[in-house]
C-alpha positions in Angstrom: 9.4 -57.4 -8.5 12.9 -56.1 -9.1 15.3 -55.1 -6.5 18.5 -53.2 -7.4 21.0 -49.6 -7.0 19.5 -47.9 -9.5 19.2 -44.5 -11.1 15.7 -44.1 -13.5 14.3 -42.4 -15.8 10.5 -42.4 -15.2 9.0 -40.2 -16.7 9.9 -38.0 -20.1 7.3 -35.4 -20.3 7.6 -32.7 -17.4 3.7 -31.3 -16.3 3.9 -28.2 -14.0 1.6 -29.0 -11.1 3.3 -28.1 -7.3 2.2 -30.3 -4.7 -1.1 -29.1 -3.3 -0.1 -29.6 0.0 2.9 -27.6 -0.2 1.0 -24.9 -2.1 -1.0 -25.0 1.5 2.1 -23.1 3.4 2.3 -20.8 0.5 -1.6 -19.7 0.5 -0.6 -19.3 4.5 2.5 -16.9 4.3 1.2 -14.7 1.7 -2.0 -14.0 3.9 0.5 -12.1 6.0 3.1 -9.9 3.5 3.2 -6.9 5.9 5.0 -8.6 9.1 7.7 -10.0 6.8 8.3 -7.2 4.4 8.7 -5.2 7.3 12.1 -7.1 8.3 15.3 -5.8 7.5 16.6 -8.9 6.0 20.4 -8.1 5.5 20.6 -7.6 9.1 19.1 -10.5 10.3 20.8 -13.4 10.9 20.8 -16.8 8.3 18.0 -18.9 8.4 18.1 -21.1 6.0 18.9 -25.0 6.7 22.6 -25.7 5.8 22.0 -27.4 2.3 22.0 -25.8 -0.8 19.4 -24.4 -2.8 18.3 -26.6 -5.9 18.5 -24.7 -8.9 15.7 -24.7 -12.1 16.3 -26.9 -15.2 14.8 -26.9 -18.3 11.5 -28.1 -18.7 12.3 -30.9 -21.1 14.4 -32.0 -18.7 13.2 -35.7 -17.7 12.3 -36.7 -14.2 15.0 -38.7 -12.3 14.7 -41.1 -9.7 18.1 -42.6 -7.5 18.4 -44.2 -4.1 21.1 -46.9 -3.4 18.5 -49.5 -3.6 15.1 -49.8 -6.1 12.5 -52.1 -6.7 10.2 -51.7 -9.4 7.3 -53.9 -11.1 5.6 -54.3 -14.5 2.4 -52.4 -12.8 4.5 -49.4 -12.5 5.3 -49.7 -9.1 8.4 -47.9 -7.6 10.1 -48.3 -4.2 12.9 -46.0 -3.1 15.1 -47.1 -0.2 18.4 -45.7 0.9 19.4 -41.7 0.3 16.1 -42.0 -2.2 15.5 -38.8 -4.2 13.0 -38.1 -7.2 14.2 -34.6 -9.1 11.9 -33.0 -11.6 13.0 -29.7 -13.3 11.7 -27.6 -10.9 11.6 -29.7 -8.0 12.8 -32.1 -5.9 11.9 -34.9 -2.9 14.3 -37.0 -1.2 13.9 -39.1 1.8 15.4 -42.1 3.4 12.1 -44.1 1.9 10.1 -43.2 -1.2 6.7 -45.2 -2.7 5.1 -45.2 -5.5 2.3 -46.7 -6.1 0.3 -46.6 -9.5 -3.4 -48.1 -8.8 -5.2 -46.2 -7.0 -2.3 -43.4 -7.3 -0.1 -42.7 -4.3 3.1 -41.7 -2.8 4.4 -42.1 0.4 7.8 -41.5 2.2 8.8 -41.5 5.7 11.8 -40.8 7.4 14.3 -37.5 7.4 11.4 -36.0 3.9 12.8 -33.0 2.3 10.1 -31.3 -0.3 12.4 -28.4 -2.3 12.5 -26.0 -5.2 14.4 -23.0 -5.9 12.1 -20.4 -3.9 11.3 -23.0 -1.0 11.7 -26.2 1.4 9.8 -28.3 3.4 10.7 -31.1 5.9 8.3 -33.5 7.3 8.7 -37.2 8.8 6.2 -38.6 6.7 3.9 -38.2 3.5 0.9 -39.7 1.7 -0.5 -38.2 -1.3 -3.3 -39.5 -3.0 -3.4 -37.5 -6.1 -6.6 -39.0 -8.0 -8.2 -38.5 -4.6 -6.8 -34.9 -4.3 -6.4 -35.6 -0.7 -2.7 -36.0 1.6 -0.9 -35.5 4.8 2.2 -33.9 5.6 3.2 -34.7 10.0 5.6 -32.9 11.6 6.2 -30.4 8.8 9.1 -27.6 8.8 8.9 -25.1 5.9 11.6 -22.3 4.8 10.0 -19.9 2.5 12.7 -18.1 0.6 11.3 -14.7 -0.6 9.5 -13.8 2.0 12.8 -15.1 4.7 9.9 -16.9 6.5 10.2 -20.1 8.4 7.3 -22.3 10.8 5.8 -25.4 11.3 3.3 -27.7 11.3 2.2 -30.8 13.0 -0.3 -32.0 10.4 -1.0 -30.2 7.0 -3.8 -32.1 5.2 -5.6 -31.8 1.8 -9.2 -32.9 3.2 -10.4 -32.2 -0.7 -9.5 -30.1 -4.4 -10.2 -26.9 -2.6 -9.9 -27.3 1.5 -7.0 -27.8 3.6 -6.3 -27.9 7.0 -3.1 -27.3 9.1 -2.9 -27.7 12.7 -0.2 -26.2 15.3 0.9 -24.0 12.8 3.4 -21.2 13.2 4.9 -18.5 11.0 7.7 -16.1 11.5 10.6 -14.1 10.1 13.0 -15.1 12.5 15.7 -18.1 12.3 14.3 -21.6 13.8 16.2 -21.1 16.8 15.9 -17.3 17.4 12.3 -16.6 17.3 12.2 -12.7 18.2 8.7 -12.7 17.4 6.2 -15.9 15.7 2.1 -16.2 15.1 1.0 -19.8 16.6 -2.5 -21.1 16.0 -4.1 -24.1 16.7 -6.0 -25.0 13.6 -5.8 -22.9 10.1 -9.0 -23.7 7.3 -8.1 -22.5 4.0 -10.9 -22.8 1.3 -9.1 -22.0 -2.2 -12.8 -21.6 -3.6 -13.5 -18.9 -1.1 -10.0 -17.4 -1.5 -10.4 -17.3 2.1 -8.5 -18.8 5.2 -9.7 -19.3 9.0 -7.3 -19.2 12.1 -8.5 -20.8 15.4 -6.3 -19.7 18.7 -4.1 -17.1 17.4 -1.4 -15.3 19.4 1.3 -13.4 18.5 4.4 -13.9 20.8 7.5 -12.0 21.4 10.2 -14.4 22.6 8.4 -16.2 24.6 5.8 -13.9 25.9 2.4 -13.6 24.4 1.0 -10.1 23.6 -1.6 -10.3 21.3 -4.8 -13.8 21.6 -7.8 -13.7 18.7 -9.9 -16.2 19.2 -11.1 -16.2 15.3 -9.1 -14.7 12.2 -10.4 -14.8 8.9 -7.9 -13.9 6.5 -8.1 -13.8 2.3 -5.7 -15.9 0.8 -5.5 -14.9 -2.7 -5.9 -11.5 -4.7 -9.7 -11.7 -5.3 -11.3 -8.0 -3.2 -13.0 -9.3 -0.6 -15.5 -7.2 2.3 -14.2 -6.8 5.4 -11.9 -5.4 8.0 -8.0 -5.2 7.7 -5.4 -4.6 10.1 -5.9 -2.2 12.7 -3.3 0.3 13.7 -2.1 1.5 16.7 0.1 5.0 17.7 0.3 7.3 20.5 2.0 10.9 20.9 2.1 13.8 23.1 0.0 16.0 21.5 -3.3 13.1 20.6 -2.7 10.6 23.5 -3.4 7.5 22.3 -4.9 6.3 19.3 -6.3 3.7 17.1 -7.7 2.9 14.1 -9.7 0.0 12.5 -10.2 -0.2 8.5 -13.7 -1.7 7.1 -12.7 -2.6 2.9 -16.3 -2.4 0.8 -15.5 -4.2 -2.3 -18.6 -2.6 -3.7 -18.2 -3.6 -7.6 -15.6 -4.9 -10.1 -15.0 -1.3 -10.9 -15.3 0.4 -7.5 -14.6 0.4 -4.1 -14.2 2.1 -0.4 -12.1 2.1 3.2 -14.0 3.8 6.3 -11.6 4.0 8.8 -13.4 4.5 12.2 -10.4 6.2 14.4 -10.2 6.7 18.4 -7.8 9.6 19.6 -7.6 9.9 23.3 -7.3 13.6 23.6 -9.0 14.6 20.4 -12.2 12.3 20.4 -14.3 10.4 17.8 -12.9 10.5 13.6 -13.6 8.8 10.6 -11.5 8.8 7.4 -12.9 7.7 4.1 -11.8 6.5 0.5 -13.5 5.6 -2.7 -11.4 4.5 -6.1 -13.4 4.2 -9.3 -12.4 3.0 -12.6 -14.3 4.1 -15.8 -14.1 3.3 -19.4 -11.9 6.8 -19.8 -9.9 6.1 -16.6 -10.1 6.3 -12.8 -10.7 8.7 -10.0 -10.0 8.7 -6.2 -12.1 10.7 -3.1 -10.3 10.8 0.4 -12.0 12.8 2.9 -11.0 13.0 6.7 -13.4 14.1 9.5 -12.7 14.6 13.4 -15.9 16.5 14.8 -15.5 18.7 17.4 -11.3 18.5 18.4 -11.6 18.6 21.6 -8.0 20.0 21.8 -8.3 22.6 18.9 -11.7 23.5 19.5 -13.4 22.8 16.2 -14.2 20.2 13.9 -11.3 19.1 11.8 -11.3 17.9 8.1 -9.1 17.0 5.0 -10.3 16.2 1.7 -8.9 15.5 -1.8 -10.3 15.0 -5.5 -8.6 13.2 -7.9 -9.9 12.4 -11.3 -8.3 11.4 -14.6 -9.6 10.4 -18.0 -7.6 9.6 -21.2 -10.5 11.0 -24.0 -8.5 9.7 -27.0 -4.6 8.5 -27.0 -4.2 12.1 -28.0 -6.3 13.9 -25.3 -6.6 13.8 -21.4 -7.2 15.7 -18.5 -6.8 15.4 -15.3 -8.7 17.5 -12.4 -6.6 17.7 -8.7 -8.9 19.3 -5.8 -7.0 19.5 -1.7 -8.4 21.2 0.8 -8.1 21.5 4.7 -9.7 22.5 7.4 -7.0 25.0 9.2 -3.3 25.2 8.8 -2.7 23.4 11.6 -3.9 20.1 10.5 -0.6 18.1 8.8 1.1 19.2 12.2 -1.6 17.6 14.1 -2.0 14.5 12.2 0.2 13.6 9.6 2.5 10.2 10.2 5.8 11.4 9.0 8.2 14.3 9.2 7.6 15.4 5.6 3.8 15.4 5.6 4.4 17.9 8.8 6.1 20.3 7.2 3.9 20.5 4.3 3.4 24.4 3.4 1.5 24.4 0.3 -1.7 21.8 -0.9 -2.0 22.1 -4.8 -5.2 22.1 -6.4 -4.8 21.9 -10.5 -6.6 20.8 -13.4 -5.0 19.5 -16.3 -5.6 19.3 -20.1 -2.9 17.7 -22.5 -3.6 17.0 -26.4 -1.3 16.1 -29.4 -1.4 17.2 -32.9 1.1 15.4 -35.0 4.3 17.3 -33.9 2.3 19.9 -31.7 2.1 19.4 -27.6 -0.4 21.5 -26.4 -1.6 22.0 -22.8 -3.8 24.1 -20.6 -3.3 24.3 -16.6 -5.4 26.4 -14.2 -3.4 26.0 -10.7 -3.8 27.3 -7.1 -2.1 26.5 -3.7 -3.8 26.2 0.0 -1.2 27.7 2.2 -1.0 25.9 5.4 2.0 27.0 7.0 1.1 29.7 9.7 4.2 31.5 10.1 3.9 32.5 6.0 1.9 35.7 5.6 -0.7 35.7 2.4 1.9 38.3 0.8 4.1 35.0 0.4 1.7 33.1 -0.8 2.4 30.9 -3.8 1.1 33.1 -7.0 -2.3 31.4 -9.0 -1.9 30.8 -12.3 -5.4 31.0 -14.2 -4.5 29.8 -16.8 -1.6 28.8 -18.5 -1.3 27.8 -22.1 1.2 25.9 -23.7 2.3 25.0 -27.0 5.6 22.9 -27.8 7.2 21.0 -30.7 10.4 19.6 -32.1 11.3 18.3 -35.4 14.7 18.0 -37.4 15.9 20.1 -40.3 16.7 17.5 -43.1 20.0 19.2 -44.6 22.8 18.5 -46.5 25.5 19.5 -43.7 25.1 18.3 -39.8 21.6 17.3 -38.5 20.1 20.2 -36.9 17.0 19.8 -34.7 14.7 22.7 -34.0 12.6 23.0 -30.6 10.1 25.9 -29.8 8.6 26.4 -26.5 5.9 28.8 -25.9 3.5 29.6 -22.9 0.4 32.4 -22.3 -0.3 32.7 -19.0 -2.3 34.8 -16.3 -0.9 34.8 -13.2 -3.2 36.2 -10.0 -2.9 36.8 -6.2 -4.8 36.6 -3.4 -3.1 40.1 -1.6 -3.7 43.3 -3.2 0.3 43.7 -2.3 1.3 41.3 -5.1 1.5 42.5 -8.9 -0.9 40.2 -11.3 -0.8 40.1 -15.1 0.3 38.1 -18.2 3.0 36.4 -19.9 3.8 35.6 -23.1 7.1 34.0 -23.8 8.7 32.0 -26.1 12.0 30.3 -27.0 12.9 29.0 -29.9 15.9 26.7 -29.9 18.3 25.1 -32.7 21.1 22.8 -31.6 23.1 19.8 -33.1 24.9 16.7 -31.8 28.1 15.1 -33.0 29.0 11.9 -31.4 31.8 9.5 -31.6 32.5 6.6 -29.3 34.4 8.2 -27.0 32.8 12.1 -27.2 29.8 14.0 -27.9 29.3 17.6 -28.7 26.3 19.5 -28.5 26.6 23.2 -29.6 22.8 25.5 -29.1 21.3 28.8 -30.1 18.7 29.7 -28.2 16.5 33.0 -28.3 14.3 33.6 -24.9 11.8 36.1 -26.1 9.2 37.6 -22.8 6.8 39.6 -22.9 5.1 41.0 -19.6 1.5 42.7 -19.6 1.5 44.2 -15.6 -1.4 45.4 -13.2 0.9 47.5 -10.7 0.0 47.4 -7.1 -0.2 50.6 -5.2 3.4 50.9 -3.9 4.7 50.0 -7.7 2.1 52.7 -9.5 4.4 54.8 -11.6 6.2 51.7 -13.0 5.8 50.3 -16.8 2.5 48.3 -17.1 4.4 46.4 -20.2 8.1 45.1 -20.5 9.4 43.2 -23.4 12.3 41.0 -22.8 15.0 39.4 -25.7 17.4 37.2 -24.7 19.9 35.5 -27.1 21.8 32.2 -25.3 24.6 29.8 -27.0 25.6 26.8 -25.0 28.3 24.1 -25.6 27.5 21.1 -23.6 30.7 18.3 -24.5 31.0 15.0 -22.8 34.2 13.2 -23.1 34.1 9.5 -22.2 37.4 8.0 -20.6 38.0 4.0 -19.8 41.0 2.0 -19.2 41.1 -1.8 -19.1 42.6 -3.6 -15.9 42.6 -6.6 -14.3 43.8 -8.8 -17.2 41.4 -7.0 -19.6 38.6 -8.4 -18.5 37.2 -4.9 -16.5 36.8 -1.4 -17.9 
């Protein structure tokens, strides 16, 4: 055995395996991305430890081990004392006292542990890893999770086999170490990495020091697999509703498809349930929502929203797309929408869709009608319906000796309807044929345009406009110069523009 300062090399090739134990505290914060997204970060305080982030080195990069004092045998045993630290090219650990030991395999540290890389850190007071085992233990564990401006602890975070992993007195929270506005505390997480699912004992959430919220049981998924089960509740309360909660139940009914029931309690209103099922299909996908309150005992009859949505790409050249919204009374986004916007929602659009290619050619067909669910707008305001439109576009440049020219036509048939007799209805054709130019230099470009807009109108007159011309015929010629001159300056010793 060899003692000596030293700085070594010990090991040439760089294999990118994280720690399973600290992968542990990772499978734990990502279980709960809603809390901590929620934060507004640049206004919080900083809570990161005062010592600077390591930073990523290549891969080829060898693994490094220093401490002021080494000793070392021809077994391949290392021992780290004094300001120890072993840095790989994504990671690093340092300690006061580092081990390792190379039959059976283990490492070991005690005293002031730091565990870093660029998107974390972890400090404990002592470690043992046994990695042919894949078992360890982490004691008195801190963690500082970077992206998600988390921080918590951990008395014990053990690896009891490949896949299971236990931490006890764990807590999680968005808040600096010594500020904790809010925090989660339970007495004993089980994370099963086969099961992509985790188990909290003794949860409560706390704000400052009061708790508000106890579970005795959480079961939580831990990685992306869909997985049965209920999510989140919500809670809310207004004037017009009372009080009012909701509690989603996820069906992860195939590969290809799945559903949310949403069972919903309104104090005022009574009993609701909202729905959604996604498909996928070989063509594309397709979505159902439908929203049902039975007998409102505020409004005075059964309240409902539903939607269709359903899209299919037939060939890269073909699709279509079919849009169905409907609801119950026009009162409904006013009763029950979330935000400001949804509120004041005046129109719902139904629409289906078809869109196809051929070579140059964009053609389309589009059969559209509104649900108007604004009461203050009479049906004579009404959005018009158009059944259908037909469209037909295409662009292509003129290969000629002089400037390059590019020509664009635009052209649409469509049939326009109303639901009041009040409104005119008919057909339009119109098309608008385009030729234009560019000329571009680095600091200008130039973009002259001749453009004919040709209409033609085919009219059935309502009552107060008989006497008028059924048919009007519109030609429009346009020319357009649209320049745009680019101006920079250099300052600041030439190095900004």
């Amino acid at each position: 055995m060899r003692s000596e300062p030293a700085s070594l090399v010990i090991m040439s090739v760089y294999q990118p395996k994280r720690c399973q134990l600290i992968a542990t505290i990772l499978m734990v914060a990502c279980a709960v991305p809603v809390i901590s997204q929620a934060q507004m970060y640049e206004l919080c305080p900083a809570f990161l430890p005062e010592r600077p982030l390591i930073t990523a080195l290549p891969l080829d990069t060898p693994t490094v081990a220093e401490a002021d004092q080494a000793e070392y045998d021809r077994e391949g045993n290392v021992i780290l004392t004094g300001n120890a630290q072993i840095r790989r090219p994504t990671e690093q650990i340092s300690g006061e006292f580092l081990q390792y030991q190379s039959h059976p395999e283990e490492i070991s540290g005690r005293g002031n542990l730091w565990y870093e890389t660029p998107s974390f850190l972890v400090k404990a007071q002592s470690a043992v890893i046994e990695p042919a085992r894949e078992q360890g233990r982490l004691e008195d564990a801190i963690y500082w999770l970077v992206d998600h401006h988390a921080t918590g602890k951990a008395r014990y975070v053990e690896q009891l086999t490949a896949s299971r992993f236990r931490l006890r007195q764990a807590t999680y929270s968005t808040c600096p170490v010594t500020q904790r506005d809010w925090e989660l505390r339970a007495s004993r997480i089980d994370l099963n990495r086969d099961r992509g699912r985790g188990l909290a004992r003794h949860t409560t959430l706390r704000l400052g020091n009061v708790p508000v919220l106890y579970l005795p049981l959480v079961s939580f998924p831990i990685d992306d697999r869909r997985q049965t089960g209920f999510l989140y509740p919500s809670v809310g309360n207004s004037s017009s509703s009372g009080f009012e909660i909701s509690t989603p139940w996820y069906w992860n009914i195939a590969p290809h498809t799945d559903a949310t029931l949403t069972p919903r309690f309104i104090s005022r209103r009574g009993l609701g349930l909202d729905s959604e099922w996604r498909y996928l299909h070989r063509r594309g996908y397709g979505e159902v929502h439908f929203n049902l309150l039975p007998n409102d005992r505020v409004y005075g009859e059964t309240r409902w929203q539903g939607q269709l949505r359903h899209a299919a790409q037939w060939r890269h050249d073909f699709s279509t797309e079919l849009l169905v919204n409907r609801v119950s009374d026009d009162h409904y986004f006013r009763d029950f929408s979330n935000s400001l916007e949804d509120a004041a929602t005046d129109n719902i659009e139904s629409a289906f869709r078809v869109r196809y290619r051929v070579g140059s050619w964009q053609l389309g067909l589009l059969a559209q009608q509104y649900q108007t669910v604004n009461p203050l707008i009479n049906k004579p305001w009404y959005p018009y319906r158009i059944m259908p439109r037909v469209t037909a576009n295409t662009s292509t440049s003129l290969n000629t000796a002089g400037p390059d020219l590019q020509l664009t036509f635009r052209s649409e048939l469509t049939r326009f309807d109303h639901l009041s007799k009040l409104r005119t209805t008919g057909q339009r054709l119109r098309a608008t044929p385009t030729l234009s130019s560019r000329y571009e230099r680095p600091y200008l470009e130039v973009t002259p345009r001749i453009t004919l807009d040709l209409s033609h109108y085919k009219l059935s007159r309502n009552e107060r406009e008989q006497g008028l011309p059924s048919t009007i015929s519109r030609s429009l010629p346009l020319i357009s110069l649209d320049t745009r001159l680019f101006l920079e300056r250099s300052y600041g010793d030439g190095r900004f523009l």
